[in-house]
C-alpha positions in Angstrom: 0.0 0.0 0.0 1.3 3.5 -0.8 1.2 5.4 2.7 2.2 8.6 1.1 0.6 11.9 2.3 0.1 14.2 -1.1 2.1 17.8 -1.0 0.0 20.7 -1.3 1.8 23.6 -2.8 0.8 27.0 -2.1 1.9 30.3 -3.1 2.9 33.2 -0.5 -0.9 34.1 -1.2 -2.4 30.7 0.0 -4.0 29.5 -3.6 -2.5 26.2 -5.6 0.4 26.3 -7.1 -0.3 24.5 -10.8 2.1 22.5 -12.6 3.1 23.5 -16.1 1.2 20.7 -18.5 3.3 17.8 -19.7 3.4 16.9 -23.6 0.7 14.1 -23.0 -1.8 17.0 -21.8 -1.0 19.3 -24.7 -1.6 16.4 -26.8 -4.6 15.1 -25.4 -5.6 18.8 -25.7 -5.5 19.1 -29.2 -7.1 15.7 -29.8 -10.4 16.9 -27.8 -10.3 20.1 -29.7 -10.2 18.2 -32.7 -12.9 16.0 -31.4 -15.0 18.3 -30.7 -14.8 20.1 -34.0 -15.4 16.7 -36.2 -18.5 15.8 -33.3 -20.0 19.3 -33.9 -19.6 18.9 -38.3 -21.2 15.3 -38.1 -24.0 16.6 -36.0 -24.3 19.3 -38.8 -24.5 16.2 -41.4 -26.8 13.9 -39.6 -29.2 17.1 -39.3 -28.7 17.8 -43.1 -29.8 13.9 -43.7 -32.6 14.0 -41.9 -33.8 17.2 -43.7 -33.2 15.9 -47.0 -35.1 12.8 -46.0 -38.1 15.0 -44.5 -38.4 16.5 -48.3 -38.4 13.5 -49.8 -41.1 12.3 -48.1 -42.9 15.2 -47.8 -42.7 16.3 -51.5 -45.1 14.0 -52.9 -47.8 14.0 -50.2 -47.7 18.1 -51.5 -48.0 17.3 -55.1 -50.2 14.6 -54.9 -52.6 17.2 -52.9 -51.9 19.7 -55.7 -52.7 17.4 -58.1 -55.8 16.4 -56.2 -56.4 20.6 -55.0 -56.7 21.3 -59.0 -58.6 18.3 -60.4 -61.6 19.3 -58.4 -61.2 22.7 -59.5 -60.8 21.3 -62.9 -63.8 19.5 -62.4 -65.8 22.3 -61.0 -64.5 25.1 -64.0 -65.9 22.2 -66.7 -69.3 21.8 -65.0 -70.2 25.1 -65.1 -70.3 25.4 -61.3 -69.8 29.1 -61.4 -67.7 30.9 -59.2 -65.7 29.2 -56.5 -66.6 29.6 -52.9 -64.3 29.0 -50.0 -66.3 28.9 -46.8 -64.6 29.2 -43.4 -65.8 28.0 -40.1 -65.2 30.6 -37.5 -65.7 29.3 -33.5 -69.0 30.9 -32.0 -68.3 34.0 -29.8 
C-alpha cells in the first residue's frame, strides 16, 4: 500500500500552485479540440440527412394534394359550377 501523504503547494498568497502541463496534456488537448470540431460537423450532417429525407417524403404527399387541389377545381370550371366559394368556419363567440 502507498502510505504517502500528497504535498499541497501553495503560493505566499495561499492558492494552488499548478504545474506546467506535460506533452501528453497538450496532446490530449488538441485531440479533444479536434474532437470536438469533427462531433460538432457530423451533428451538422446527420441534421442535413434528416432534412433531406423530410423533403423526400414530404414532396409528394404536397404534389399529390396539388394534383388532387386542382382536379376538383378542374372538375368544378368544366361543370359550369360558377364561381368558387371557400367557406370558413369561425368558433362561435
Amino acid at each position: 500500500m502507498d502510505n504517502r501523504r500528497p504535498i499541497l503547494d501553495l503560493t505566499p498568497e495561499g492558492e494552488f500552485r499548478t504545474q506546467p502541463p506535460s506533452r501528453l496534456d497538450r496532446i490530449l488537448a488538441v485531440a479533444l479540440r479536434y474532437a470536438i470540431i469533427i462531433g460538432v460537423l457530423s451533428a451538422l450532417l446527420v441534421l442535413a440527412a434528416l432534412s433531406i429525407v423530410a423533403l423526400a417524403v414530404l414532396l409528394p404527399i404536397l404534389i399529390l394534394a396539388a394534383l388532387i387541389g386542382g382536379g376538383v377545381l378542374w372538375w368544378r370550371g368544366r361543370r359550369g359550377g360558377g364561381p368558387i366559394r371557400v367557406v370558413m368556419f369561425r368558433p362561435d363567440r
